[in-house]
C-alpha positions in Angstrom: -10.2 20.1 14.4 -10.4 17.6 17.0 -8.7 14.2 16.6 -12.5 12.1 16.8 -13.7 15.0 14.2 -10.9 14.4 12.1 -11.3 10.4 12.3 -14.8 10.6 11.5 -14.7 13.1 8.6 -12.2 10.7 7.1 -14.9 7.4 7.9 -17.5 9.4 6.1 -15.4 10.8 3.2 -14.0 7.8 2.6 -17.3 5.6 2.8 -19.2 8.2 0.6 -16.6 8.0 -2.2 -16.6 3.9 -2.1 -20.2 4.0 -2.8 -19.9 6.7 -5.4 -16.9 4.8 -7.2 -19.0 1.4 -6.7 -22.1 2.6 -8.3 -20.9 3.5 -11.2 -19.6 0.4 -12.2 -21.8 -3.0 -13.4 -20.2 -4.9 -11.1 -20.2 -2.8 -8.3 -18.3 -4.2 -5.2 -17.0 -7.4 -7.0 -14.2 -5.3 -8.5 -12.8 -4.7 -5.5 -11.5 -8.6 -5.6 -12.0 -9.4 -9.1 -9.2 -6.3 -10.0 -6.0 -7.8 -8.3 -7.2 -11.2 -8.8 -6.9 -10.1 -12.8 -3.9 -8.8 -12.1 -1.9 -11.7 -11.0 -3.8 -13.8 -13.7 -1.8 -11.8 -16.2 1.5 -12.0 -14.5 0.8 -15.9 -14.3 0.3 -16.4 -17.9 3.4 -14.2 -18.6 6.0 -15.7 -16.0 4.7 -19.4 -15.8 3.6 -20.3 -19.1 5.4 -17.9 -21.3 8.7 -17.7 -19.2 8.7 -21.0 -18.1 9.4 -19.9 -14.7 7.7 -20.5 -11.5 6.9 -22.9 -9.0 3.9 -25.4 -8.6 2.1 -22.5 -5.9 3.5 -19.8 -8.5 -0.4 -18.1 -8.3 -0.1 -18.2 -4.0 3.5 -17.0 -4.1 2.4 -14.0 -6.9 -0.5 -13.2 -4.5 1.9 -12.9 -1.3 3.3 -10.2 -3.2 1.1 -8.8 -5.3 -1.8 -7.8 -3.4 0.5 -5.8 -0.6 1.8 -3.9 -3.6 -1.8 -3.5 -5.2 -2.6 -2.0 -1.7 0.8 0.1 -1.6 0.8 1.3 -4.9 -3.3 2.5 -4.8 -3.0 4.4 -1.8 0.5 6.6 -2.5 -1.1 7.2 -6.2 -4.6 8.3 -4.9 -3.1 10.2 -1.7 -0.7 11.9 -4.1 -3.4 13.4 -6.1 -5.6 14.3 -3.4 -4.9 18.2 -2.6 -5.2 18.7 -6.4 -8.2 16.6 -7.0 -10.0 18.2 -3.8 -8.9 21.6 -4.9 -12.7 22.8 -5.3 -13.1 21.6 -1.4 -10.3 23.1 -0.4 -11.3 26.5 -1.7 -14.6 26.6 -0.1 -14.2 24.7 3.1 -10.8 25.6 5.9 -10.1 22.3 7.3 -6.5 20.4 7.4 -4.6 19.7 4.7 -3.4 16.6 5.8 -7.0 14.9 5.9 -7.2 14.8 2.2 -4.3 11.8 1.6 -5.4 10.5 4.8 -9.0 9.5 3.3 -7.7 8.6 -0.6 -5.5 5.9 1.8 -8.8 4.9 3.9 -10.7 4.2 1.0 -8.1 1.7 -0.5 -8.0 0.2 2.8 -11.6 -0.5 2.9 -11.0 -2.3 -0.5 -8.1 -4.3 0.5 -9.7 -6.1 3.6 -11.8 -8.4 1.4 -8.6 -8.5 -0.9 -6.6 -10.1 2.1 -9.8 -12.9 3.3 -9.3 -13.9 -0.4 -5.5 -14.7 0.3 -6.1 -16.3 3.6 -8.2 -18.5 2.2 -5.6 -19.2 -0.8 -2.6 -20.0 2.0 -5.6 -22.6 3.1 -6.1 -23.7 -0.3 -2.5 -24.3 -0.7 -1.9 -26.1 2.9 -1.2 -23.5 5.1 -3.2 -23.9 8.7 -4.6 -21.3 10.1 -2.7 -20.9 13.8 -0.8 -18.8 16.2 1.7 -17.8 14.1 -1.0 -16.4 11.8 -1.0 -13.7 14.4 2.1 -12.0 13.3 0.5 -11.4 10.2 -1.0 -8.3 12.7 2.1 -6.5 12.8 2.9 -7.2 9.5 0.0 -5.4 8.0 0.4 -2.5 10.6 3.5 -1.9 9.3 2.5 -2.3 5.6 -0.1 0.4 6.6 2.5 3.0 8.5 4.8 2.9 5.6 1.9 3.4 3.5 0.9 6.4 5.4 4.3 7.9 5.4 4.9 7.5 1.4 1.4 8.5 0.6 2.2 12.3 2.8 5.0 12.7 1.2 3.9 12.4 -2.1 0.9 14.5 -1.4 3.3 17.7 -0.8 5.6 16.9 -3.8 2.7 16.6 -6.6 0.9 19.6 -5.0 4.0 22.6 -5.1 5.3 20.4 -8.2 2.7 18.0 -10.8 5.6 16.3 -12.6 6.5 14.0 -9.6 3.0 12.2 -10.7 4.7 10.4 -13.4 8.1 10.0 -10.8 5.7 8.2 -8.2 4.5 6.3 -11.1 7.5 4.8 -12.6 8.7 4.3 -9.0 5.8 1.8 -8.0 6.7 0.1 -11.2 10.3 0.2 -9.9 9.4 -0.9 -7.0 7.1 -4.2 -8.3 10.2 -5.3 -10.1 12.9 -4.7 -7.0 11.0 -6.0 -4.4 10.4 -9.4 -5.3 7.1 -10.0 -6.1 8.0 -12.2 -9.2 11.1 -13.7 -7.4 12.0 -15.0 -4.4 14.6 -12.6 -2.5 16.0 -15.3 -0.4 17.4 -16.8 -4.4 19.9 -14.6 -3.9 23.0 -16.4 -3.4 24.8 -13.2 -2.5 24.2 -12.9 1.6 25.6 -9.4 1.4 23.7 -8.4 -1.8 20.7 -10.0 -0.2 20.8 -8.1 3.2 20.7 -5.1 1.1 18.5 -5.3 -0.5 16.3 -5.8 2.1 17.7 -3.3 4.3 17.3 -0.6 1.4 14.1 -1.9 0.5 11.9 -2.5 3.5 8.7 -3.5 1.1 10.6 -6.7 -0.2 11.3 -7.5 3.7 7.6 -6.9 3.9 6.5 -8.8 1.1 9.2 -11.9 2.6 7.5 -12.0 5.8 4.1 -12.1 4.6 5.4 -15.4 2.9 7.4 -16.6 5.8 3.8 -17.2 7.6 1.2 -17.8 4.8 3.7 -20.2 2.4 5.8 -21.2 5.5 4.8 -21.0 8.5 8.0 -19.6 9.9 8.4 -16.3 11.5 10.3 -13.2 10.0 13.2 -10.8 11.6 10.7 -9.2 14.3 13.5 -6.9 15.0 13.9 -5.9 11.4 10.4 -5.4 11.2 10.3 -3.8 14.2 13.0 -1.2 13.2 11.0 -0.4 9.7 7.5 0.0 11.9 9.7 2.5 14.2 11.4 4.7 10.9 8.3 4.8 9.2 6.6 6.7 12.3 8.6 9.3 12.9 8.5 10.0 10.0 5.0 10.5 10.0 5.3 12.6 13.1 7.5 14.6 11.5 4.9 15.1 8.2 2.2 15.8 10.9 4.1 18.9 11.8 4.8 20.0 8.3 1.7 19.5 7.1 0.6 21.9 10.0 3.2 24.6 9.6 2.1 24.1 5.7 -1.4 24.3 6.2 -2.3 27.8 4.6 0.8 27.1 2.2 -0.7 24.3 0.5 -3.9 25.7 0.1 -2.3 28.6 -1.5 -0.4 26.4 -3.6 -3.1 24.4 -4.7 -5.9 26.5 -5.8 -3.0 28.2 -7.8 -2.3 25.4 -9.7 
């Protein structure tokens, strides 16, 4: 299949299963912002009222963090399922493997776009102006997305040869909403070593930091940190585009099997 093939079957896919999903529900498209705005609702009331913790923009500073994970944590859950979910698909039609996680992480993409103008227009809310700098929120987001890619492959191939790494990806994106500062400032760490690490071992919390660097701010992040995670994260994608094709017939073997 053809790269523009490929891109447009995902496009179409993805589209198709928005409008399905969206129909079914009273409120249609509205949950698409109404879900993570819930969600840091709840986390609100728990850390700022019932643990007294928090800072005055405690509801901006949750949303810096909390809707890149929302976005993180859909897409490597749905693209993790998608070989076995698709498995009827997969046994009638021969097309690559690898464009089944690809369009479970497009559809949560198309979701998360309105997700984001609703936290742009919190930072303005909250006295953040719009500028240049806002422009680094570009790479940023590009990276969030190739990071995204690379997990969600990955977890594709575990859950389809074994279906007991759903619940491991599960409790690891709760892991991972608890290390990576969502509810906590990383840079509270008085440790500078401990800190570094942190951040080095968890490129998400870098992510989620920079994101606040520009929208609570207005400063600008490590570039070259950023830069180095952007740079790990796609080879290792080009290396899952090769596995995925030398696994091709494998996976398809292995999933209508299961």
């Amino acid at each position: 299949m053809k790269f523009g093939q490929a891109v447009a079957l995902i496009d179409l896919q993805a589209r198709t299963a928005l409008k399905a999903e969206a129909a079914k529900l009273y409120l249609s498209y509205i949950w698409w912002i109404l879900e993570p705005l819930l969600f840091v609702a709840v986390f609100y009331v728990v850390f700022k009222f019932l643990l007294g913790r928090g800072q005055d923009n405690f509801v901006f500073f949750l949303m810096c963090g909390k809707v890149p994970y929302l976005w993180l944590s859909k897409s490597i859950t749905s693209a993790s399922n998608s070989l076995i979910q698709n498995k009827g698909l997969i046994a009638s039609i021969d097309i690559p493997k690898i464009i089944f996680p690809y369009i479970s992480i497009q559809e949560v993409l198309y979701k998360q776009w309105l997700v984001f103008i609703v936290l742009f227009l919190m930072a303005i809310y909250y006295g953040s102006e719009p500028g240049l700098i806002w422009l680094w929120l570009i790479p940023i987001i590009l990276t969030t997305y190739i990071m995204i890619i690379a997990l969600s492959l990955i977890g594709a191939i575990l859950v389809t040869y074994i279906q007991d790494f759903r619940i491991l990806i599960s409790m690891g994106m709760l892991f991972l909403m608890f290390a990576s500062g969502i509810f906590w400032d990383v840079n509270d760490i008085q440790n500078e070593y401990a800190r570094n690490m942190l951040l080095t071992l968890n490129p998400f919390a870098f992510l989620i930091d920079a994101y606040r660097h520009i929208l609570m701010y207005n400063q600008v992040f490590d570039v070259l940190h950023l830069l180095m995670i952007a740079c790990f994260f796609m080879a290792i994608i080009l290396l899952l585009h090769l596995v995925y094709r030398n696994l091709n017939l494998k996976l398809a073997q292995q999933v209508l099997q299961s």
